[in-house]
C-alpha atoms as a printed R data frame, in Angstrom:
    type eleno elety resid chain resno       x      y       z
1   ATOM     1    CA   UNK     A     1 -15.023 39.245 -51.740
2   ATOM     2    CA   UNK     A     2 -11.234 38.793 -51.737
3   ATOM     3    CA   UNK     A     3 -10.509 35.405 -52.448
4   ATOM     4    CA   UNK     A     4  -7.204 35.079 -50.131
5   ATOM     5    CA   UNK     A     5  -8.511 37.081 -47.209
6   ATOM     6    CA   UNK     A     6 -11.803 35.024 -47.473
7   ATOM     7    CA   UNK     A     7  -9.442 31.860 -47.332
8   ATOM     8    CA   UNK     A     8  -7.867 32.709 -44.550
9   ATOM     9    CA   UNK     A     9 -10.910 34.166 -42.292
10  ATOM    10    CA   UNK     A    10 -13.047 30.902 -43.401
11  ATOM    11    CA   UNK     A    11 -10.113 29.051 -41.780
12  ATOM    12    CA   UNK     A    12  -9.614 30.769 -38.550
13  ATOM    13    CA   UNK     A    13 -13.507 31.069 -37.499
14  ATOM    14    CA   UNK     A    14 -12.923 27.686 -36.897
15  ATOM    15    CA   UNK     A    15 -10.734 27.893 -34.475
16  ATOM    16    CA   UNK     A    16 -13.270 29.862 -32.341
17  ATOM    17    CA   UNK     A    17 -16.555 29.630 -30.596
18  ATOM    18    CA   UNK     A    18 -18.229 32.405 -31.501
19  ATOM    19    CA   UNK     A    19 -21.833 31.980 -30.287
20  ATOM    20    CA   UNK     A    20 -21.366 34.898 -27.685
21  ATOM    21    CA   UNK     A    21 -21.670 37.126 -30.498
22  ATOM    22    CA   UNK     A    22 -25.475 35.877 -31.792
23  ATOM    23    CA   UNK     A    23 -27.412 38.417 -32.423
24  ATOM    24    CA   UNK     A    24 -24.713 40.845 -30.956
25  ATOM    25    CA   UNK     A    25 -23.790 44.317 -32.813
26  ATOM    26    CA   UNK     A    26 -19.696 45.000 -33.004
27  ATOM    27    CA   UNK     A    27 -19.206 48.761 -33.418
28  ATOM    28    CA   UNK     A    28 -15.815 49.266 -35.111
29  ATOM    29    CA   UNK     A    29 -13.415 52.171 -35.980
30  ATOM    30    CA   UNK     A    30 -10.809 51.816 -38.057
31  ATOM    31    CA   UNK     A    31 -12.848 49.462 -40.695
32  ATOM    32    CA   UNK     A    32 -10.467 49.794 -43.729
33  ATOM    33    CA   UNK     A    33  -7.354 49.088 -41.798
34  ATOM    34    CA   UNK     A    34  -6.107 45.655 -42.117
35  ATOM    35    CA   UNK     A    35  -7.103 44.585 -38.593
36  ATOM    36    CA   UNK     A    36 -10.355 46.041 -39.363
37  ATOM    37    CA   UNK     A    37 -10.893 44.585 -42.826
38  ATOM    38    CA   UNK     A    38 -10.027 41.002 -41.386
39  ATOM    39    CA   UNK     A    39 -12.202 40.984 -38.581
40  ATOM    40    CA   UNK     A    40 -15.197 42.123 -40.650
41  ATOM    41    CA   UNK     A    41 -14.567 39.329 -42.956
42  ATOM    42    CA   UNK     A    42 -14.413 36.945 -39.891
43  ATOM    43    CA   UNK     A    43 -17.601 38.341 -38.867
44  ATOM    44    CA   UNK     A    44 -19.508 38.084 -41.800
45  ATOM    45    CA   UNK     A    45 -18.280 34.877 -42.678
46  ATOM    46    CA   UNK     A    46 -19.543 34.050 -39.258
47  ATOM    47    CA   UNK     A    47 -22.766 35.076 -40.454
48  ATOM    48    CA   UNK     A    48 -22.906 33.184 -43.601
49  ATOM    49    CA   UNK     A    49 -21.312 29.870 -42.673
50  ATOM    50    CA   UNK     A    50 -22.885 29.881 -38.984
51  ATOM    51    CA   UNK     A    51 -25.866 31.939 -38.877
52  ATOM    52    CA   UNK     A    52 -24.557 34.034 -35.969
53  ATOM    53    CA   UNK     A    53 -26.849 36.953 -36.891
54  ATOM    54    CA   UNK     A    54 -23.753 39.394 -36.155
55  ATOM    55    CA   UNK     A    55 -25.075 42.952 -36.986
56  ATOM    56    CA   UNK     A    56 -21.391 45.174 -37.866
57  ATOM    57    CA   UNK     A    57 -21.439 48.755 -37.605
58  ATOM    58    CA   UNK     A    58 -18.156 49.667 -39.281
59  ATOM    59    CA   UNK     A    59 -16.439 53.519 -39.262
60  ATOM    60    CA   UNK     A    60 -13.588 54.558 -40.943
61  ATOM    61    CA   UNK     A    61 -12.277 58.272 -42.622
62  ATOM    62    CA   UNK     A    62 -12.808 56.648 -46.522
63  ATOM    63    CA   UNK     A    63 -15.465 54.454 -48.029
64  ATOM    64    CA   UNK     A    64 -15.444 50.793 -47.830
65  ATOM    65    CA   UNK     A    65 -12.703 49.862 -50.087
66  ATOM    66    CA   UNK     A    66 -13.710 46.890 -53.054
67  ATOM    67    CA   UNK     A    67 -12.533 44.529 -50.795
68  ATOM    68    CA   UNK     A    68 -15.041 45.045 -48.360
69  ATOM    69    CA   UNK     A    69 -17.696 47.378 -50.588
70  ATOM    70    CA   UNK     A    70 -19.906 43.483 -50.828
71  ATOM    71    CA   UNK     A    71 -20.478 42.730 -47.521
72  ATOM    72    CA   UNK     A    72 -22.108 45.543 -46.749
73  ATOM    73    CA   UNK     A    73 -25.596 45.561 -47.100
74  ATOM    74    CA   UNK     A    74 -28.167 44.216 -45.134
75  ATOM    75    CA   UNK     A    75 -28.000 44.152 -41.660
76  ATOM    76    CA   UNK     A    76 -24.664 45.826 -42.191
77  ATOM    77    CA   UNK     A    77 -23.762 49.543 -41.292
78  ATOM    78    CA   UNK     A    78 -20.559 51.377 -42.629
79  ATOM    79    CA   UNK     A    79 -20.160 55.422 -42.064
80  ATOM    80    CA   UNK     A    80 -17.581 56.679 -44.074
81  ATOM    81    CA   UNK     A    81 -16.876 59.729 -41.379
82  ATOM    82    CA   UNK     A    82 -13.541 61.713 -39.311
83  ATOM    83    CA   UNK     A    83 -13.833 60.719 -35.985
84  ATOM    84    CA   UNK     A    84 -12.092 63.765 -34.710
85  ATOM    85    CA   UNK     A    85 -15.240 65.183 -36.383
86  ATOM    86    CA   UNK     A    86 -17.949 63.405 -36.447
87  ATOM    87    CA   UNK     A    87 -21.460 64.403 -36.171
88  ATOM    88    CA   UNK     A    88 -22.975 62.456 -33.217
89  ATOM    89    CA   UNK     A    89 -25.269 59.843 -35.909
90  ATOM    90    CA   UNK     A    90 -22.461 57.564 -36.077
91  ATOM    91    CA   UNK     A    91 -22.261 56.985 -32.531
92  ATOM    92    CA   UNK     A    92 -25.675 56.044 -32.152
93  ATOM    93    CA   UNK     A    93 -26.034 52.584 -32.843
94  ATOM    94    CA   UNK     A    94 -26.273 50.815 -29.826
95  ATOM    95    CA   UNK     A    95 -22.973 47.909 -29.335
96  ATOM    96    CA   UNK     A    96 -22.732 44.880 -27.500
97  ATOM    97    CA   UNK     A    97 -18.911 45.028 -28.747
98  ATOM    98    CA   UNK     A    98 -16.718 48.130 -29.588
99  ATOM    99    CA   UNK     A    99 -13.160 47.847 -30.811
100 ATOM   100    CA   UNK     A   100 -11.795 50.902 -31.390
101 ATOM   101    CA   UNK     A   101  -8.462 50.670 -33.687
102 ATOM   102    CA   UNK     A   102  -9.067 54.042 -35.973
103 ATOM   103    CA   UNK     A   103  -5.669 55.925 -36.089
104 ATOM   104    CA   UNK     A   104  -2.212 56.451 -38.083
105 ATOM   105    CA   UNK     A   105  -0.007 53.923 -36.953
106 ATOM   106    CA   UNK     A   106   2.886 54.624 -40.179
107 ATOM   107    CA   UNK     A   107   5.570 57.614 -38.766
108 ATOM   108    CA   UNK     A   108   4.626 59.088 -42.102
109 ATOM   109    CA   UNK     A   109   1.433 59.799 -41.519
110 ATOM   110    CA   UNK     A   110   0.815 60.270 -38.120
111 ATOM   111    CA   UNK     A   111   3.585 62.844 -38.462
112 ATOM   112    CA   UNK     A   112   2.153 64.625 -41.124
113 ATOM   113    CA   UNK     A   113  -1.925 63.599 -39.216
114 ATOM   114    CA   UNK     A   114   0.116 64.464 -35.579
115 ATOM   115    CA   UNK     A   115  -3.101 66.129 -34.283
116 ATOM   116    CA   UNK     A   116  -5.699 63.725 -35.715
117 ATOM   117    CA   UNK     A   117  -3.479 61.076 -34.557
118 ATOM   118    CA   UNK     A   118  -3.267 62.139 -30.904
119 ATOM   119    CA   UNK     A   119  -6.788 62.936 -30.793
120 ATOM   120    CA   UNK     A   120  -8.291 59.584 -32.199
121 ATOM   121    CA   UNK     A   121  -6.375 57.851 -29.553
122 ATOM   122    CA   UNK     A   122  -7.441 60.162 -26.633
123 ATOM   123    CA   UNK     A   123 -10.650 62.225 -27.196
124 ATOM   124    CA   UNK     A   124 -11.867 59.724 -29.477
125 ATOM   125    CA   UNK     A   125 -11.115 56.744 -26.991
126 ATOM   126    CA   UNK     A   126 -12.907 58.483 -24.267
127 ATOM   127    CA   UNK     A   127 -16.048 58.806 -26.788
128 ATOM   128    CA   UNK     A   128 -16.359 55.406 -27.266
129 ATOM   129    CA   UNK     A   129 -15.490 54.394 -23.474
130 ATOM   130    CA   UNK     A   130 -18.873 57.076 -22.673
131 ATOM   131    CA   UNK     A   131 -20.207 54.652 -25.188
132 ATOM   132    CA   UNK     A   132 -19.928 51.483 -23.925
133 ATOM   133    CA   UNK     A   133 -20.889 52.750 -20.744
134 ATOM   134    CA   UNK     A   134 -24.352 53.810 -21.882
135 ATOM   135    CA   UNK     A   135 -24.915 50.765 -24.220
136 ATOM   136    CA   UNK     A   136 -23.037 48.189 -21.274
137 ATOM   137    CA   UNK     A   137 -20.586 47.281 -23.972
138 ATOM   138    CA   UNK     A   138 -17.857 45.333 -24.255
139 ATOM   139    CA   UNK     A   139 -14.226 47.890 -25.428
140 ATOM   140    CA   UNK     A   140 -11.416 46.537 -26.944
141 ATOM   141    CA   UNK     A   141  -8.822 49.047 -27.057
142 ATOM   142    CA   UNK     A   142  -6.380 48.184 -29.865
143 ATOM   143    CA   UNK     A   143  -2.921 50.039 -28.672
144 ATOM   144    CA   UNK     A   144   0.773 48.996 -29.640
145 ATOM   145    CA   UNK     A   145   3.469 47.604 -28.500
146 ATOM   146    CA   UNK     A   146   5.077 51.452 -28.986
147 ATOM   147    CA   UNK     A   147   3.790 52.361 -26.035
148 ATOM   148    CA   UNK     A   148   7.111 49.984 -24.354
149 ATOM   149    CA   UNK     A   149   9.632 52.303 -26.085
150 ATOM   150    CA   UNK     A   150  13.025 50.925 -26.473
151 ATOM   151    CA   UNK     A   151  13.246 48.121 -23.177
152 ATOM   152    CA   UNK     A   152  16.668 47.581 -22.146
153 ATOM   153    CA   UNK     A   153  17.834 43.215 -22.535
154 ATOM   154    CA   UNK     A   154  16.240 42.470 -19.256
155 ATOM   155    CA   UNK     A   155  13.171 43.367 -20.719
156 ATOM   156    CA   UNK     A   156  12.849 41.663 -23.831
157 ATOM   157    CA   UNK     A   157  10.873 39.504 -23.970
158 ATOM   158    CA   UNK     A   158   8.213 42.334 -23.066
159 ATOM   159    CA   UNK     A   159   5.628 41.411 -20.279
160 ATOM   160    CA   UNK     A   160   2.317 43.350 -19.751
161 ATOM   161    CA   UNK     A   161   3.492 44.461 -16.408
162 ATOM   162    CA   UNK     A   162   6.673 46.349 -18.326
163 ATOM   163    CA   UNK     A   163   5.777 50.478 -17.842
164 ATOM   164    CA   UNK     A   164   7.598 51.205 -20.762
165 ATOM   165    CA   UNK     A   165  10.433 53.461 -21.357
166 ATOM   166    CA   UNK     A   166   9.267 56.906 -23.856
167 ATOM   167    CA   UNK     A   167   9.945 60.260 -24.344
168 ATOM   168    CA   UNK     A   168   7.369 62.512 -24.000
169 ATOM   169    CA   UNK     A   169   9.091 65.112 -26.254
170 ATOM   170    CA   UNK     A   170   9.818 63.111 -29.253
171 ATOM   171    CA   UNK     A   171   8.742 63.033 -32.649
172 ATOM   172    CA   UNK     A   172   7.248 59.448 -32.017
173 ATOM   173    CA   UNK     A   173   5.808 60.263 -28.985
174 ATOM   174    CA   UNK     A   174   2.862 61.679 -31.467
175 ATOM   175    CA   UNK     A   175   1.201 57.779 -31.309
176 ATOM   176    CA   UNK     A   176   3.282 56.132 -28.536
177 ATOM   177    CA   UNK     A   177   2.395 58.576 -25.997
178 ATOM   178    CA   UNK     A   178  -0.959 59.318 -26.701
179 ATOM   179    CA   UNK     A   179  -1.773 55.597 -27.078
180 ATOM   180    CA   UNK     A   180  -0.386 55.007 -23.331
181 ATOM   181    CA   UNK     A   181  -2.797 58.026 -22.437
182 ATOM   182    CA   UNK     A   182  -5.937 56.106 -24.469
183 ATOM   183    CA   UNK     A   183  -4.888 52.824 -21.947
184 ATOM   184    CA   UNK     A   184  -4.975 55.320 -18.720
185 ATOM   185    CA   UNK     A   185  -8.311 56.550 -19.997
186 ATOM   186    CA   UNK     A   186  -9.656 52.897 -20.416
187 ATOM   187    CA   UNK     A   187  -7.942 52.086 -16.779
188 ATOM   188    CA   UNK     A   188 -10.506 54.924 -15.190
189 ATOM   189    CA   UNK     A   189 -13.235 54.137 -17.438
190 ATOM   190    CA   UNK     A   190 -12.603 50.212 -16.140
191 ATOM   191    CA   UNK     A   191 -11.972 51.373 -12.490
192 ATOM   192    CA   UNK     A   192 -14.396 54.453 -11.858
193 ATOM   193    CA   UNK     A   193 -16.770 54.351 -14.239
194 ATOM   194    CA   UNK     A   194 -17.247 50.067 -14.471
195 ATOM   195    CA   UNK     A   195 -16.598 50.217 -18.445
196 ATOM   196    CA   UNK     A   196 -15.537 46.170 -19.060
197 ATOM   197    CA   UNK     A   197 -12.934 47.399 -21.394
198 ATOM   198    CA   UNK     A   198  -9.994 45.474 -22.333
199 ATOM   199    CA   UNK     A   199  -6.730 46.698 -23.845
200 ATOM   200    CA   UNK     A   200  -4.568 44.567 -26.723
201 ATOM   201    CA   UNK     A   201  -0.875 46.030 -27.592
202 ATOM   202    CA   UNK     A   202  -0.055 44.865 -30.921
203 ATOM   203    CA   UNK     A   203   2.860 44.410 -32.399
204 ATOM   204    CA   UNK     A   204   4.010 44.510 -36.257
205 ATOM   205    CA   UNK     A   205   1.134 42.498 -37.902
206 ATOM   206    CA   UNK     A   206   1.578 41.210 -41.603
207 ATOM   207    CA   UNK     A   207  -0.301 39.682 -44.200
208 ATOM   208    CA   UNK     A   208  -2.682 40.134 -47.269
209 ATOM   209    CA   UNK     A   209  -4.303 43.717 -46.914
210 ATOM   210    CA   UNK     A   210  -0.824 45.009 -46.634
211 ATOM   211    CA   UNK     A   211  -0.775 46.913 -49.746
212 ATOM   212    CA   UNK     A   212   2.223 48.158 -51.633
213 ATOM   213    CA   UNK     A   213   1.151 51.427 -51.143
214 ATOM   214    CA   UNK     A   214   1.887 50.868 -47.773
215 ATOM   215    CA   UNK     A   215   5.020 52.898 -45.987
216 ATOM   216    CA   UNK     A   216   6.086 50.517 -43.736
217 ATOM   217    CA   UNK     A   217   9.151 47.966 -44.266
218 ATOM   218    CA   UNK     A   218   7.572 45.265 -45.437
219 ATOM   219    CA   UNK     A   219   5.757 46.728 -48.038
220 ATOM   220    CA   UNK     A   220   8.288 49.102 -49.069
221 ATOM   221    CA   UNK     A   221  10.803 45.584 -49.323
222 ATOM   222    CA   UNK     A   222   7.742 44.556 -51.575
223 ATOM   223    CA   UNK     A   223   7.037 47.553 -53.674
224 ATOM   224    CA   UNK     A   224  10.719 47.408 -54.889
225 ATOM   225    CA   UNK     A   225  11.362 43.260 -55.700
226 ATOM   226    CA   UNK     A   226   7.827 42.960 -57.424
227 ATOM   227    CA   UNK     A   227   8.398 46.130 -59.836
228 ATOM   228    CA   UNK     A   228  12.044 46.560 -59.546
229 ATOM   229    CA   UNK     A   229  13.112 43.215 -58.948
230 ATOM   230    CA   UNK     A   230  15.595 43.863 -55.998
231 ATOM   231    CA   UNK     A   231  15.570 45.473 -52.942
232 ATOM   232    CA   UNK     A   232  18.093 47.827 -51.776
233 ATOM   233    CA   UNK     A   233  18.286 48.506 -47.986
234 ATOM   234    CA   UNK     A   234  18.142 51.797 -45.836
235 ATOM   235    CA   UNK     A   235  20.678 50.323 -43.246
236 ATOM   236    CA   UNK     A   236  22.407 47.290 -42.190
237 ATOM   237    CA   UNK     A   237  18.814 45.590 -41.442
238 ATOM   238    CA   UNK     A   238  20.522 44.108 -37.691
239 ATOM   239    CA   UNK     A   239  17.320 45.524 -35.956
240 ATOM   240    CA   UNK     A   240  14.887 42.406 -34.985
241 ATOM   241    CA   UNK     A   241  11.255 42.562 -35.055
242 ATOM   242    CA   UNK     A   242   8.575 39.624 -34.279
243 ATOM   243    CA   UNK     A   243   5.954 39.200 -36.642
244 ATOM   244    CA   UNK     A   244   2.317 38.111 -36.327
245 ATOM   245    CA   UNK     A   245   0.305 37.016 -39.105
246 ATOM   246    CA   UNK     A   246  -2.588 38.686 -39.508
247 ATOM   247    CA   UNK     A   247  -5.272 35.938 -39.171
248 ATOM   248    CA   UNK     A   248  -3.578 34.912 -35.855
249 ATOM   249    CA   UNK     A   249  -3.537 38.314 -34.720
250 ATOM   250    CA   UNK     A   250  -6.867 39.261 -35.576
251 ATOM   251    CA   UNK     A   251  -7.896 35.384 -33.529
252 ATOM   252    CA   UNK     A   252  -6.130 36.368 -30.520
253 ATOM   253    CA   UNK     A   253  -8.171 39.738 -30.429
254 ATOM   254    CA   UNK     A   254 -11.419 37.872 -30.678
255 ATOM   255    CA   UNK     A   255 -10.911 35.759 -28.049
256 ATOM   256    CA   UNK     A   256  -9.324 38.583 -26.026
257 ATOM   257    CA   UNK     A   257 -12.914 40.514 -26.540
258 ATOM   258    CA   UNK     A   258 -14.910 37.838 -25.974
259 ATOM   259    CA   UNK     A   259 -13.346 35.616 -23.318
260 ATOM   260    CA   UNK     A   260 -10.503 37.561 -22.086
261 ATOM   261    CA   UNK     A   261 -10.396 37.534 -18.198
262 ATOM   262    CA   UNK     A   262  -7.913 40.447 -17.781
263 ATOM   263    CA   UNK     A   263  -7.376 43.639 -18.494
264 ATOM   264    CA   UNK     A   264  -4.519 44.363 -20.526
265 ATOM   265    CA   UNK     A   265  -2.866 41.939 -23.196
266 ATOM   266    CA   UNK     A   266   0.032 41.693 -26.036
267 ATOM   267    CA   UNK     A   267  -0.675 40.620 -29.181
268 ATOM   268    CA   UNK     A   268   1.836 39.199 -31.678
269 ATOM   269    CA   UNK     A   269   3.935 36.297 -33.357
270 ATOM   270    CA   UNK     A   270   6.426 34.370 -32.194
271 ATOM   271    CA   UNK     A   271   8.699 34.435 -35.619
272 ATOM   272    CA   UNK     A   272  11.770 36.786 -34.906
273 ATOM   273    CA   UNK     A   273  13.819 37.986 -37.708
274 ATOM   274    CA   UNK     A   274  16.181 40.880 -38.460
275 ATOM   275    CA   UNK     A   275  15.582 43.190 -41.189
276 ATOM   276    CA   UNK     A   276  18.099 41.660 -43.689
277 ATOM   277    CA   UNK     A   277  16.109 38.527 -43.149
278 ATOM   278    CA   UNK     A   278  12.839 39.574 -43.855
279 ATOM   279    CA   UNK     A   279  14.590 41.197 -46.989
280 ATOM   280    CA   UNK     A   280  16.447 38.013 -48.052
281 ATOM   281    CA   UNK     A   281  12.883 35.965 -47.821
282 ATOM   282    CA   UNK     A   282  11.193 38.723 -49.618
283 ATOM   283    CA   UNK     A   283  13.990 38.311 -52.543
284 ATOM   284    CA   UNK     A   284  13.670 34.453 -52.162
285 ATOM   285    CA   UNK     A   285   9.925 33.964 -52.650
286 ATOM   286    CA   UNK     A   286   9.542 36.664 -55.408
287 ATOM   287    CA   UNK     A   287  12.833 36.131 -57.040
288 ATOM   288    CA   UNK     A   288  14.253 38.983 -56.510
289 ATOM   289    CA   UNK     A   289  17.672 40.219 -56.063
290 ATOM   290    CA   UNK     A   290  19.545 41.963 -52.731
291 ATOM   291    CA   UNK     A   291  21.320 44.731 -53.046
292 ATOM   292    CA   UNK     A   292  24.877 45.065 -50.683
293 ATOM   293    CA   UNK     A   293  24.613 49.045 -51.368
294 ATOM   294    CA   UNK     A   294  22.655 51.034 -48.454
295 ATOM   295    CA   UNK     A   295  20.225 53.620 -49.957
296 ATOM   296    CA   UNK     A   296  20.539 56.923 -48.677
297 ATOM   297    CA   UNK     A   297  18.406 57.011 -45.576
298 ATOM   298    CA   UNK     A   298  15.218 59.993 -45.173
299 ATOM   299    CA   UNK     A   299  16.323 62.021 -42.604
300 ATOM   300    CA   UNK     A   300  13.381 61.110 -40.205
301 ATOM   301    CA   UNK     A   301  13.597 60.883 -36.626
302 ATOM   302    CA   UNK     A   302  11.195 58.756 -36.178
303 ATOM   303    CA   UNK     A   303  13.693 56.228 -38.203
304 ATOM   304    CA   UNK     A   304  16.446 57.059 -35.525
305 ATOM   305    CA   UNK     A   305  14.758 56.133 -32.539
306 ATOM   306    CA   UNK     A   306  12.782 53.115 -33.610
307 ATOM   307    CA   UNK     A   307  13.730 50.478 -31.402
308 ATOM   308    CA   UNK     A   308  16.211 48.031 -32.129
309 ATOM   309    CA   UNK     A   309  14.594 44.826 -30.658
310 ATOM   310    CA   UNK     A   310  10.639 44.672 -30.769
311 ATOM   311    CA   UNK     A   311   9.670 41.077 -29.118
312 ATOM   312    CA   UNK     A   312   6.494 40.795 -26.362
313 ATOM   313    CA   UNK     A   313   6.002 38.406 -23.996
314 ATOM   314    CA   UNK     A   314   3.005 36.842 -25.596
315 ATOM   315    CA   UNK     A   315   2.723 33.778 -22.661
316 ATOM   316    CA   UNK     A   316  -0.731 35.090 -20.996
317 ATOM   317    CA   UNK     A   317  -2.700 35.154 -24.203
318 ATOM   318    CA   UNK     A   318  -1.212 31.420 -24.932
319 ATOM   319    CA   UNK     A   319  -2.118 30.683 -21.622
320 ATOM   320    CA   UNK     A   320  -5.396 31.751 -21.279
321 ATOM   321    CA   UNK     A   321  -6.764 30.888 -24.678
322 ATOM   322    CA   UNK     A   322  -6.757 27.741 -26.564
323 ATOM   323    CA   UNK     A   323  -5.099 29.123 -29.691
324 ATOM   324    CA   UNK     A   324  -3.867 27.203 -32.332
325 ATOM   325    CA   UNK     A   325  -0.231 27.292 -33.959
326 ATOM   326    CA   UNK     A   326   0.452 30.126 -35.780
327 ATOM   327    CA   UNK     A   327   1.276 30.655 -39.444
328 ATOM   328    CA   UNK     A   328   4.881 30.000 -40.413
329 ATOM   329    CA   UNK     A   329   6.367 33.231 -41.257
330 ATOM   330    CA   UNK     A   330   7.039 31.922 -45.071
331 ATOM   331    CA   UNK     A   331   4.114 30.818 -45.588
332 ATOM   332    CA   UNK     A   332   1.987 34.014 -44.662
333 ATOM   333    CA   UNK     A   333   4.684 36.023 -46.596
334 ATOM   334    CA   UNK     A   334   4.477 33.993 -49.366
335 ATOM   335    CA   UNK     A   335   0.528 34.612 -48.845
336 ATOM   336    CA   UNK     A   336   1.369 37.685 -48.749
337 ATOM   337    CA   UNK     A   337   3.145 38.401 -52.054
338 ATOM   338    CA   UNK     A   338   0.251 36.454 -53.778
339 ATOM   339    CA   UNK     A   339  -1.950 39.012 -52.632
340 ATOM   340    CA   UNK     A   340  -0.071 41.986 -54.279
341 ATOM   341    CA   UNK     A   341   0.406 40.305 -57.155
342 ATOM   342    CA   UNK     A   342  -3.149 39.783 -57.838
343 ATOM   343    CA   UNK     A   343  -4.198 43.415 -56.489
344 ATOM   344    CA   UNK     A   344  -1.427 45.586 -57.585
345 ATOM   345    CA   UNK     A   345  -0.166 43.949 -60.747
């Protein structure tokens, strides 16, 4: 097992009651992703440490990567299989829990996946909602906070009740759009069909698993000070994102699946910081250099129109749940950098 990842899940199950899940199977898509990955671990650390007897049935496109390649034997399930087109043996296992996060969430790839992306979080979605309605499962639909668009200052902070602002003709429509149409399928499935499905938007999770292989701006800030040893911008770096450590995240989702009262929740940190920030920590903590020049800049659309504020109102999850504080941003980048270092150096 990974030793950092294990660290980090054998911390945060104990900030949870998890006897609801005894005995229980958890279907999930998406298993190699870094949600995925982490709430495995949590799960079958769960298993080991408390004897929950938590049976995992785990999907994703690729094999189990060597991170996760131990765990799975006995009373453990993994199909390596495309969901888009899948033979029907890997939805047979009856759930008690299904969280369904398979999909592309990089612009890179679900640009170049656009179909496979649009259809895991539609046709796909509705497969596993028929699913939980024949096995009287619990869903947990993992969408994003994408499918808000860019809100205008009123906004921001970004409440649950916020319909969002998109284009429906736009490059990045590809995952916003067809994630707001997996939440309207999980609203009829909750409303007509008495699915207890519950829906988590997520927003810009970090933390070991997040390889440098990775295309989004944290790795690619990563990639370049741990073998280059600077980082060189694509843009001024003003635009502002909130992080959420990965652990936390994947804690909030657990107790969203298991004790969540509602129907539809955001998911993230409460750490905002600009681009140039996150850049200037990266540089501090690996000892690395920042560049003043501005790289020249892909000419992606998807880079044009990505918002320049990302922050959700997070207040009914802390509300509702008993969560603990969450990792300090340096310290779960700093976790973060030891975790490339000893996987990709």
């Amino acid at each position: 097992m990974d030793r950092i990842i294990e660290q980090d899940c054998l911390e945060y199950i104990e900030k949870i009651d998890m006897t609801r899940l005894n005995n229980k199977t958890v279907y999930i898509t998406g298993a190699n992703g870094l949600i995925g990955t982490y709430l495995i671990y949590m799960l079958h650390l769960a298993n080991t440490v408390k004897k929950t007897g938590v049976n995992i049935v785990a999907i994703s496109k690729s094999p189990p990567g060597n991170h996760l390649r131990d765990i799975f034997k006995e009373h453990y399930t993994f199909y390596a299989t495309d969901l888009n087109a899948a033979d029907s043996s890997c939805f047979e296992a009856k759930a008690d829990y299904i969280v369904h996060g398979a999909t592309y969430a990089q612009p890179k790839k679900f640009i170049q996946n656009y179909l496979d992306t649009i259809h895991l979080n539609t046709t796909v979605t509705e497969k596993l909602l028929k699913k939980a309605k024949q096995d009287n499962a619990t869903m947990l639909f993992l969408s994003s906070s994408e499918i808000y668009g860019n809100p205008d200052e009123k906004n921001i902070p970004t409440g649950e009740d916020y319909p969002g602002l998109c284009s429906p003709v736009d490059v990045r429509a590809i995952y916003s759009e067809s994630k707001r149409m997996g939440e309207t399928l999980c609203f009829a499935y909750r409303n007509f069909e008495a699915v207890n499905v519950k829906i988590a938007r997520i927003s810009m999770t970090y933390g070991p698993g997040i390889g440098l292989n990775d295309e989004r701006v944290l790795a690619h800030f990563l990639r370049q000070a741990l073998h280059e040893n600077r980082i060189v911008m694509l843009d001024d770096g003003s635009k502002i994102r909130t992080f959420c450590y990965i652990a936390d995240c994947v804690l909030m989702l657990l107790y969203i699946m298991l004790y969540g009262k509602d129907f539809v929740y955001n998911v993230g940190g409460k750490d905002n910081i600009t681009i140039r920030s996150l850049a200037e920590e990266t540089c501090l903590l690996t000892g690395s250099a920042l560049s003043e020049e501005i790289a020249h800049k892909e000419n992606m659309k998807d880079v044009k129109v990505s918002p320049k504020m990302v922050k959700l109102d997070i207040s009914k999850a802390l509300t509702e749940f008993p969560l603990p504080p969450f990792k300090p941003f340096r310290e779960g980048l700093s976790r973060t950098i030891e975790w490339n270092r000893a996987n990709f150096l």
